[in-house]
C-alpha positions as CSV (number, residue, x, y, z in Angstrom):
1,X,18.7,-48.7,-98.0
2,X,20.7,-45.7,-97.1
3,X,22.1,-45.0,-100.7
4,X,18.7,-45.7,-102.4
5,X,16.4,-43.7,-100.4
6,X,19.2,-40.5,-100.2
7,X,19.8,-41.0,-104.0
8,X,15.9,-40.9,-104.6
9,X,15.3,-38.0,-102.6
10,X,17.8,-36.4,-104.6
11,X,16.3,-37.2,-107.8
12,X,13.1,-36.0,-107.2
13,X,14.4,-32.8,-105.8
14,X,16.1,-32.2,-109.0
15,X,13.2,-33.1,-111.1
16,X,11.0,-30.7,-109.0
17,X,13.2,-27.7,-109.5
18,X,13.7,-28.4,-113.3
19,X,10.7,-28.6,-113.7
20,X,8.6,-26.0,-111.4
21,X,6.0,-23.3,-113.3
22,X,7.6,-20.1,-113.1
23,X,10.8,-19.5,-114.7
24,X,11.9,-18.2,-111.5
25,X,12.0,-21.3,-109.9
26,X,13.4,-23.0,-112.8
27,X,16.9,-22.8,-111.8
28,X,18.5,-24.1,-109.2
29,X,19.0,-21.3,-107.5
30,X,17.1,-20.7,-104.0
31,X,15.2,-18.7,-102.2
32,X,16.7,-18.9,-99.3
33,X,19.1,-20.5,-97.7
34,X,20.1,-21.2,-93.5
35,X,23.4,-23.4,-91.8
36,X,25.5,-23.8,-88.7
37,X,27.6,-25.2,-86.9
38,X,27.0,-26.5,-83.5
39,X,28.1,-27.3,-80.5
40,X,26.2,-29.9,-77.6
41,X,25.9,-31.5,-74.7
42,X,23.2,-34.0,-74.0
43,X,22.1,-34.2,-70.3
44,X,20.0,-37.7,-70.2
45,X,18.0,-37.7,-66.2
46,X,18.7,-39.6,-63.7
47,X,15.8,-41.9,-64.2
48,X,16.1,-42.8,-67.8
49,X,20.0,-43.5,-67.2
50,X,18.5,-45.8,-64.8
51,X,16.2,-47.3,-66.6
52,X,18.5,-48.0,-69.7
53,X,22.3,-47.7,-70.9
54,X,22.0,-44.3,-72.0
55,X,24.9,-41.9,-70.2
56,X,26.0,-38.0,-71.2
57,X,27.4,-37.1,-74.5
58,X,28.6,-34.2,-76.4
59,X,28.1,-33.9,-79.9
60,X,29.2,-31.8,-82.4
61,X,26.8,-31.0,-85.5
62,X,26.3,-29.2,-88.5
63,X,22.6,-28.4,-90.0
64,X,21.4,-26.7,-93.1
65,X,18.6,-26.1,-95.0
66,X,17.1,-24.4,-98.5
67,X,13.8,-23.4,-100.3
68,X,11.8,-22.6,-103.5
69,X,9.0,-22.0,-104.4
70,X,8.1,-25.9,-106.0
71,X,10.5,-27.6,-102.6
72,X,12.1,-27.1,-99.3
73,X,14.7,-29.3,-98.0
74,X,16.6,-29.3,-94.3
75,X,19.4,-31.8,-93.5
76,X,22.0,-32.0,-90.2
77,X,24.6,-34.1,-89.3
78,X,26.0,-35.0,-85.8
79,X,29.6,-36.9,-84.8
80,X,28.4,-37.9,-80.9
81,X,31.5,-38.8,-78.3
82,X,34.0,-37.0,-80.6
83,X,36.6,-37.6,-78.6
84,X,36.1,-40.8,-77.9
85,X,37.2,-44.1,-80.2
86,X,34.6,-45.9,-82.6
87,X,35.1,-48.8,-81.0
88,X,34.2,-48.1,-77.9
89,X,31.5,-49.4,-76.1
90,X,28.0,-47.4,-76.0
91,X,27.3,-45.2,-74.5
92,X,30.7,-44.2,-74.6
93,X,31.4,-45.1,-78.1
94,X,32.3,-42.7,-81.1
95,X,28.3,-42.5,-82.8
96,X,27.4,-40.7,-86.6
97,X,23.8,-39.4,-87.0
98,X,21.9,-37.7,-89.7
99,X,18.7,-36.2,-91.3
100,X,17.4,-35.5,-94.8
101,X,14.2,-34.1,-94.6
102,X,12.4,-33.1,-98.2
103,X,9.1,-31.9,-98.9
104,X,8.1,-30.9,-102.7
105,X,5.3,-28.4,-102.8
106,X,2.3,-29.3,-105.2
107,X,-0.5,-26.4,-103.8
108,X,-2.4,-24.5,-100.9
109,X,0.0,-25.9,-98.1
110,X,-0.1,-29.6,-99.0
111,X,3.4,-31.4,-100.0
112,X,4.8,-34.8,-100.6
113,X,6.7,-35.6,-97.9
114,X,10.2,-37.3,-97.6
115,X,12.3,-38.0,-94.2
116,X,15.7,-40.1,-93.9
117,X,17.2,-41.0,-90.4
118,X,20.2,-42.5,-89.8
119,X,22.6,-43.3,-87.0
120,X,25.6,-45.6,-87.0
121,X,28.0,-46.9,-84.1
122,X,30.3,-50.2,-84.2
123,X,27.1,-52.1,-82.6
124,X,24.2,-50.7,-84.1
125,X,22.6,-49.1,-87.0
126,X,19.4,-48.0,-88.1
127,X,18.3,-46.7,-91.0
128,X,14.3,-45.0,-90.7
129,X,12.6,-44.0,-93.6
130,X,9.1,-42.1,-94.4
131,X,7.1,-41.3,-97.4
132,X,3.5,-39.7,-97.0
133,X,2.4,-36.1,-96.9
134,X,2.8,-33.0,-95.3
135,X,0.3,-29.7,-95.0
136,X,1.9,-26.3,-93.5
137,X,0.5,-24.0,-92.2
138,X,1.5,-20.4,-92.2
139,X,0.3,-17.5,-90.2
140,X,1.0,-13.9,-89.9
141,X,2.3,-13.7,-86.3
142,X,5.5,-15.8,-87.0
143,X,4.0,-19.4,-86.4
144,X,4.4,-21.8,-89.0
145,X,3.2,-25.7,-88.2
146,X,3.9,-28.5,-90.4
147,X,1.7,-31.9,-89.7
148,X,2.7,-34.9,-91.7
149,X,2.1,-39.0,-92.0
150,X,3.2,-41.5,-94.1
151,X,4.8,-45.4,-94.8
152,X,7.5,-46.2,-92.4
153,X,10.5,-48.4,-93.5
154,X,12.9,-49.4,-90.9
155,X,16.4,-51.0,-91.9
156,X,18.8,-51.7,-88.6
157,X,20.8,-54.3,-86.9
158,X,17.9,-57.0,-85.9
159,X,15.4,-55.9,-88.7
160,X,14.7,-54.4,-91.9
161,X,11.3,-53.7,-93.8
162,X,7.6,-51.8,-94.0
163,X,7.1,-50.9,-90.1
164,X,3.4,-49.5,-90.0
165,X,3.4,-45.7,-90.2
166,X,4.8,-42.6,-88.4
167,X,2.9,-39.3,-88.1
168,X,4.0,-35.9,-86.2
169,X,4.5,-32.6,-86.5
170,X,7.0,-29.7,-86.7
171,X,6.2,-26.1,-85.4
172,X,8.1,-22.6,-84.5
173,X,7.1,-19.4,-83.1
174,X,9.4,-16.6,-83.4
175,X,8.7,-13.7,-81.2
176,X,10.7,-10.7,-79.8
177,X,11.2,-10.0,-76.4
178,X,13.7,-8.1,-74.2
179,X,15.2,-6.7,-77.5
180,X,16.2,-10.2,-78.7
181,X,14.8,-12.6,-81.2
182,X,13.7,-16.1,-79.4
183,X,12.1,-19.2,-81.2
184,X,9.8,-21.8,-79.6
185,X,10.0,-24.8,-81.6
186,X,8.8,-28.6,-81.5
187,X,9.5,-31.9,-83.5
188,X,7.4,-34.7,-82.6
189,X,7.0,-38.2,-84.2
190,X,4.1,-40.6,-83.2
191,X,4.9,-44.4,-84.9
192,X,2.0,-47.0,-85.0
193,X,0.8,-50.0,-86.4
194,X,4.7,-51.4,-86.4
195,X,5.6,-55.1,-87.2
196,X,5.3,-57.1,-84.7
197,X,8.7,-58.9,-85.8
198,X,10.1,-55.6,-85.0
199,X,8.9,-55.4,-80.8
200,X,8.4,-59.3,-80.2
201,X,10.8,-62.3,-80.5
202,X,9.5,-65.7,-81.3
203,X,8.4,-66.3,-77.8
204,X,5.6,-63.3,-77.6
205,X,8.2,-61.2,-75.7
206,X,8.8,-57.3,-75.8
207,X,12.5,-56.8,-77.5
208,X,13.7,-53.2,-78.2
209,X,11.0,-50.5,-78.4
210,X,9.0,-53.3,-77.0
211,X,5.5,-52.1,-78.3
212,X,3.6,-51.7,-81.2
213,X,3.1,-47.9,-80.8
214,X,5.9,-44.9,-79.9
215,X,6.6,-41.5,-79.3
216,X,9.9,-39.6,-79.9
217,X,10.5,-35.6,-80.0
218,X,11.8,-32.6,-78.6
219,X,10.8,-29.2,-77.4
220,X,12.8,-26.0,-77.7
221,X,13.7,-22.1,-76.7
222,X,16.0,-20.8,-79.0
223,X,17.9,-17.1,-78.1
224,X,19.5,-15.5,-80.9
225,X,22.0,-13.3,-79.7
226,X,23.1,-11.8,-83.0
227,X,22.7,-13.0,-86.8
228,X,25.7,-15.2,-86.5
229,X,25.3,-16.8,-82.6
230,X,22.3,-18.6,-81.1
231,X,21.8,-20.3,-78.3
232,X,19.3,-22.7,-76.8
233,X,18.1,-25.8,-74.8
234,X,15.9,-28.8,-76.0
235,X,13.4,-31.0,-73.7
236,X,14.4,-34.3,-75.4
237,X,11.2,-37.1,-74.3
238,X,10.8,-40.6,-75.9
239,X,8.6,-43.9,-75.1
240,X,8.2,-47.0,-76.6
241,X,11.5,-45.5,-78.5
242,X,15.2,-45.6,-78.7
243,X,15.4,-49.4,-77.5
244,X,13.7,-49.1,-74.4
245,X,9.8,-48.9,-73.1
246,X,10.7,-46.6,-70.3
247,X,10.0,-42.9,-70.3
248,X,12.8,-41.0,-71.4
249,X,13.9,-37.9,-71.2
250,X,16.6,-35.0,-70.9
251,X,17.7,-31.9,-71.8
252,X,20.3,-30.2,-74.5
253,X,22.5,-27.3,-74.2
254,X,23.4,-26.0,-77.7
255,X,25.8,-23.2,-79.3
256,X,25.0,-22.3,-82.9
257,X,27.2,-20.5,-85.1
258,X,25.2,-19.1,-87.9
259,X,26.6,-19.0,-91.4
């Protein structure tokens, strides 16, 4: 599922540049283009240790993104535990995670809307998938908000197929303040209507996310220092997600360094 749905993704990026209206879109050439590298540490609370295996991690990442005019596409990719072996067992085990997230433009704000999730460990694997569509929304005062929904495919270790549907939303505000540049920003995904095989074994009982609804997200403050360093933290909140029903939450301290 992983190699179909990132070669398809591909393809129709292609196709969409090829063949955009203007001939300034018509090469492959962007409009702009964004990456870093990064630097982490995951600080999971008390509680939601507690309440499920989950323990501190570093990570070490590196995100990107471009746009035209006829798409836009983002991507990152994290190594989690780097220093610790593959084989390891969670949550101290060596842990590979990664996003393509595409969105081809048709007109007035509303796109087709692609998103690939992956994360792989020597236990565990999933593989979530979402096609639907997406409307931006651009203002003059550096807010830009990006709702979307769409057809959820799951592919992991216990299941694989059509899991209901996942709906959410992306947003930043940059504003200036004490002669820096900061960023608010927020990902949020809302997944309903899953399978039932996917929450409930054979006897009626909850198994992993345990319900047939979840939410899963994180909330952001970004300073950027200069053009090439950033730094920030993230509120990172789940429920119903992430194998468990508990509330979980925590926070990340990231380093950027911006190419």
């Amino acid at each position: 599922m992983i190699k179909i749905t990132q070669i398809y993704m591909s393809i129709v990026l292609i196709s969409s540049l090829l063949y955009a209206e203007d001939s300034e879109t018509s090469s492959l050439k962007p409009n702009y283009t964004f990456s870093n590298i990064n630097i982490n540490y995951f600080d999971w609370s008390q509680q939601s240790q507690k309440d499920s295996a989950k323990g501190d991690f570093s990570y070490l990442g590196y995100e990107g993104g471009a746009g035209w005019n006829s798409a836009t596409i983002y991507g990152f990719l994290n190594i989690e535990n780097p220093t610790y072996s593959y084989r390891e067992e969670s949550p101290k085990d060596l842990r590979f995670t990664s996003l393509v997230d595409l969105d081809i433009n048709l007109k007035k704000g509303l796109k087709i809307h692609m998103h690939n999730f992956s994360l792989h460990s020597e236990s565990y694997y999933v593989n979530d998938f979402v096609l639907g569509m997406a409307y931006k929304i651009d203002t003059n005062f550096g807010l830009w908000f990006r709702p979307y929904i769409g057809i959820h495919h799951t592919y992991d270790t216990y299941y694989s197929g059509i899991n209901g549907y996942m709906g959410g939303w992306v947003f930043n505000y940059d504003f200036n303040m004490f002669d820096y540049k900061f960023s608010l920003s927020q990902w949020n995904e809302i997944e309903f209507d899953r399978d039932e095989n996917f929450y409930l074994n054979d006897e009626g009982e909850s198994i992993g996310d345990g319900k047939s609804w979840g939410i899963n997200g994180a909330l952001s403050l970004w300073m950027h220092f200069t053009k090439s360093f950033t730094v920030g933290t993230q509120y990172r909140y789940a429920k119903n997600k992430l194998g468990y029903t508990n509330y979980q939450s925590g926070m990340i301290y990231t380093l950027k360094y911006n190419f």
